[in-house]
C-alpha positions in Angstrom: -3.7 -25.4 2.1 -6.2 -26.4 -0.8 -3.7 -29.9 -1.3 -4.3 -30.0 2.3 -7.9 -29.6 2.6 -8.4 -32.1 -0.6 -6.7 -34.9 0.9 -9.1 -34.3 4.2 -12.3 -34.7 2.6 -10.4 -37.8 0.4 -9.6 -39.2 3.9 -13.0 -38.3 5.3 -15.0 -40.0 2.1 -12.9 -43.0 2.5 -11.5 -43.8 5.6 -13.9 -41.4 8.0 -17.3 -42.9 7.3 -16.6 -46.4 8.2 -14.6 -45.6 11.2 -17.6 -43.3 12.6 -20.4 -45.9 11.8 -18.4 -48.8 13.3 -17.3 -46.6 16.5 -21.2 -45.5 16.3 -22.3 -49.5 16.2 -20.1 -50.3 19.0 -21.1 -47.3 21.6 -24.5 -48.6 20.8 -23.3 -51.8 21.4 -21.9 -50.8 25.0 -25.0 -48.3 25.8 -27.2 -51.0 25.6 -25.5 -53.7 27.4 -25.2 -51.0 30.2 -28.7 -49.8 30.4 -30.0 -53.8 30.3 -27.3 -54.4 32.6 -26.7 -58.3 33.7 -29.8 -59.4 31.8 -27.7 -57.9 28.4 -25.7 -60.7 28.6 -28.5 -63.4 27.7 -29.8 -60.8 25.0 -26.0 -60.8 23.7 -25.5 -64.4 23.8 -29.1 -65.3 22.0 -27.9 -62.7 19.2 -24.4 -63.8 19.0 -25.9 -67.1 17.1 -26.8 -65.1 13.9 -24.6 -61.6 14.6 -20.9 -63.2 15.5 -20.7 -65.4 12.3 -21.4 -62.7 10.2 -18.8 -60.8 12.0 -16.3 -63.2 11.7 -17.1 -63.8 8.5 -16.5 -60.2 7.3 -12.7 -60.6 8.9 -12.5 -64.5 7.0 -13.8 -62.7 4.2 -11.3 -60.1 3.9 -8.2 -62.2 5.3 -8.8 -64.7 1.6 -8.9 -61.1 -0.6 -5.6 -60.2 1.1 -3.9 -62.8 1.2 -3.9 -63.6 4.8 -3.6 -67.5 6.0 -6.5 -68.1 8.0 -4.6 -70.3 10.8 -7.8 -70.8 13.1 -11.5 -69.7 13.1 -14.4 -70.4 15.3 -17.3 -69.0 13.6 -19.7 -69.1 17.0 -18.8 -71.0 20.1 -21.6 -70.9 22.3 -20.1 -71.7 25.3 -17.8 -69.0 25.4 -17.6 -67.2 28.9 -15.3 -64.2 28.1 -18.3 -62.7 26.1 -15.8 -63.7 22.5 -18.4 -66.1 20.7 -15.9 -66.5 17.8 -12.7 -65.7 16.4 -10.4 -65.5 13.1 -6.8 -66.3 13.4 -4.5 -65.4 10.6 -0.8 -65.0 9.5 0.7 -63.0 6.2 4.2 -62.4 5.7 5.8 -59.3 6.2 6.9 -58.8 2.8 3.9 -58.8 1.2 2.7 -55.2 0.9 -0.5 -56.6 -0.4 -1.0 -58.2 2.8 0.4 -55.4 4.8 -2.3 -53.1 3.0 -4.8 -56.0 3.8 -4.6 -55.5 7.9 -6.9 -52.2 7.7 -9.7 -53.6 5.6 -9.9 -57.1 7.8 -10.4 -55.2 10.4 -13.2 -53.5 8.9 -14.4 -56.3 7.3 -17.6 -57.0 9.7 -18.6 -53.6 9.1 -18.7 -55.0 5.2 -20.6 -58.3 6.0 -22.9 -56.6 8.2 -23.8 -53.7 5.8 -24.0 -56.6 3.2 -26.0 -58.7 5.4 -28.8 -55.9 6.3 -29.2 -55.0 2.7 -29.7 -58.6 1.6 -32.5 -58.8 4.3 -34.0 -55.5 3.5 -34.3 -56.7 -0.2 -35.5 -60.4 0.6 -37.9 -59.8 3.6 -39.4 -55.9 3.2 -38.9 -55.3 -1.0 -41.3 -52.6 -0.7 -39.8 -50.8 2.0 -35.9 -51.2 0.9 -37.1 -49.7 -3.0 -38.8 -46.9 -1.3 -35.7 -46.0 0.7 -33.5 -46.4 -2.0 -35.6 -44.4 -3.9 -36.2 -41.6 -1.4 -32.3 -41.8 -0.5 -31.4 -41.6 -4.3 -33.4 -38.0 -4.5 -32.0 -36.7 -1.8 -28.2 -37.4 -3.5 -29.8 -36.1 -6.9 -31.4 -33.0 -5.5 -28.1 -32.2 -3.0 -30.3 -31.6 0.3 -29.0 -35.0 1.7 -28.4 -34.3 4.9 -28.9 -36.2 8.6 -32.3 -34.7 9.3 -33.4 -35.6 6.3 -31.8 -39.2 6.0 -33.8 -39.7 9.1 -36.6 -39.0 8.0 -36.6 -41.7 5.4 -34.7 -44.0 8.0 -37.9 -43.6 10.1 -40.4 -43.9 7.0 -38.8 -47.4 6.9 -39.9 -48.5 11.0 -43.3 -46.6 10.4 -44.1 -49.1 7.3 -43.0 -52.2 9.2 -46.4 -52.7 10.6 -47.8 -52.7 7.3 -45.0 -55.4 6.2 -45.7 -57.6 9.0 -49.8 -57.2 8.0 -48.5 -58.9 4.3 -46.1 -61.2 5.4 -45.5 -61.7 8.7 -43.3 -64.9 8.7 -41.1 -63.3 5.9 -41.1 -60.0 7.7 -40.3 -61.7 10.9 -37.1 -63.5 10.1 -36.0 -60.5 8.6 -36.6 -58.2 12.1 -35.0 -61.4 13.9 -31.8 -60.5 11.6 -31.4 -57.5 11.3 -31.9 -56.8 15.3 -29.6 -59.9 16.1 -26.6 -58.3 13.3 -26.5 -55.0 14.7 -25.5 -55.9 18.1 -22.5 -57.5 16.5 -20.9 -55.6 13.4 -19.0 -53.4 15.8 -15.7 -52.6 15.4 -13.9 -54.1 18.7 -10.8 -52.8 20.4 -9.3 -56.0 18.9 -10.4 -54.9 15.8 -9.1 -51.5 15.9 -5.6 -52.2 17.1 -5.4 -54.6 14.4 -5.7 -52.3 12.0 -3.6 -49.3 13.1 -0.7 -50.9 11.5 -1.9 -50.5 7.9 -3.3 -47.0 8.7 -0.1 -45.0 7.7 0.0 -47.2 4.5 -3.4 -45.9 3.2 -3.2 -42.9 4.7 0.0 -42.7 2.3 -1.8 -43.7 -0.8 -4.8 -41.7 -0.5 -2.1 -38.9 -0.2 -0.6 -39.6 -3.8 -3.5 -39.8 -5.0 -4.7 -36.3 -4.0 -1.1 -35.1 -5.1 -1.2 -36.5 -8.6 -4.8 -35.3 -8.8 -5.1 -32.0 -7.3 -3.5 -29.7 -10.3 -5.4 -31.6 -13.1 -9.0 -31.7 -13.7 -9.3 -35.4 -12.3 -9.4 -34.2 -9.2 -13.4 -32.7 -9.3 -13.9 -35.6 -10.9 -12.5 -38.2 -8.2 -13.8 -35.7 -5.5 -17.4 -36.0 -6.2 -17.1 -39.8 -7.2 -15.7 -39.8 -3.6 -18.5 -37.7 -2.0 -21.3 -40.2 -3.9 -19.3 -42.8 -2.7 -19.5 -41.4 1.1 -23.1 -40.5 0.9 -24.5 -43.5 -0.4 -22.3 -45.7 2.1 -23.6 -43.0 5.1 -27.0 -44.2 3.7 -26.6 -48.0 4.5 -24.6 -47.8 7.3 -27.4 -45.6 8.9 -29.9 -48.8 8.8 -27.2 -50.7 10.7 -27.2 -48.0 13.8 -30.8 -47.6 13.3 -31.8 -51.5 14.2 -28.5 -51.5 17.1 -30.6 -48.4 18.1 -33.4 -49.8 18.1 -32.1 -52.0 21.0 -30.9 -49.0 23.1 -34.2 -47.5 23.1 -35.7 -51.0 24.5 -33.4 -51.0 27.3 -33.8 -47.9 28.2 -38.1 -48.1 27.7 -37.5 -51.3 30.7 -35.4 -49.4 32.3 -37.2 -46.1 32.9 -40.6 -48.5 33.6 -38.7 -50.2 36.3 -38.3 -47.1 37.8 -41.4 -46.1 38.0 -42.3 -48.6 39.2 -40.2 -49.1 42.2 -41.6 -45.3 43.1 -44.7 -46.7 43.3 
């Protein structure tokens, strides 16, 4: 049962995190476009300029690293009516475990650019802000009372210190808020996504479970275990500004929304 339990929290540090924060992105993602409702679409499509090429990026990305043979791609085509503003085609051979292996993390792989993306901004457009919430985030890992609550307390020491940003450098800080807002409506992961990557799931699934077998009876397994857990908690760190900004967008909609109808009471 403690082999068992091992290999859960190896799964969870691994594989768990970035399925929760990409599920998280996308219910965002649909929460929003319901609560704007037709008028979502134009938001979507306006966004989908900056946000869809760094997703499809993060699958090109990805597909090169694993050998995959990128047979089409369509970074942004804005003229698309199905609500798909780009694509990545590709092929691998069957034989290739490498790219067999490769299917899981492609599909991830705009969860990668985003998170990559937000922290480039972050560092080039609010320096101040992004030290002070690694900073604050690195204590709480150091002092072991990270948790949530207190993760969002920093996340929300970060939107309270924007004004003061904007008050520096408001053309630097607002290229930065017109990218971050316009990428977390698109690093989702898709239904697309997801079934694309089932395939490889039993495959890693597989390896992680060796490796908690080979390290469970010696001492390398506390030592991969709390790499694992650092690992976990610092990406739970980044990927919590990603769902912040695509929340940020929720809470908009639903502001409009609920003015609307007070409004139409009056």
């Amino acid at each position: 049962m403690n082999l068992f339990l091992y290999y859960l929290r190896l799964t969870g540090y691994w594989l768990g995190v970035a399925a929760v924060c990409g599920l998280a992105v996308e219910l965002f993602s649909r929460l929003f476009g319901w609560l704007a409702g037709r008028k979502s679409v134009w938001i979507f499509w306006i966004t989908s300029a900056l946000g869809t090429p760094v997703h499809e990026l993060g699958h090109a990305v990805m597909c090169l690293l694993f050998l995959h043979r990128i047979t089409a791609i369509k970074l942004w085509d804005p003229r698309a009516e199905n609500g798909c503003y780009g694509y990545v085609e590709h092929s691998y051979s069957g034989k290739n475990l490498w790219a067999r292996l490769g299917n899981l993390p492609i599909g991830l792989g705009p969860l990668l650019s985003g998170l990559g993306v937000t922290v480039l901004v972050l560092w080039l457009c609010f320096p101040e802000l992004w030290q002070n919430y690694l900073i604050y985030s690195g204590e709480l890992i150091r002092s072991g009372n990270f948790s949530l609550g207190n993760l969002s307390q920093g996340i929300l020491s970060l939107f309270f210190g924007l004004p003061g940003a904007f008050r520096r450098h408001w053309i630097r800080s607002l290229i930065g808020t017109v990218i971050l807002l316009s990428v977390s409506l698109h690093v989702s992961l898709s239904w697309k996504d997801v079934q694309s990557s089932l395939p490889a799931l039993p495959a890693w699934l597989g390896i992680l479970f060796l490796l908690a077998l080979c390290t469970f009876f010696n001492r390398a397994g506390s030592f991969i275990l709390y790499h694992s857990r650092l690992f976990a908690i610092r990406a739970t760190a980044l990927f919590a500004l990603v769902l912040a900004f695509a929340a940020v967008w929720v809470l908009i909609a639903l502001l409009v929304r609920t003015v609307r109808a007070i409004i139409r009471l009056f």
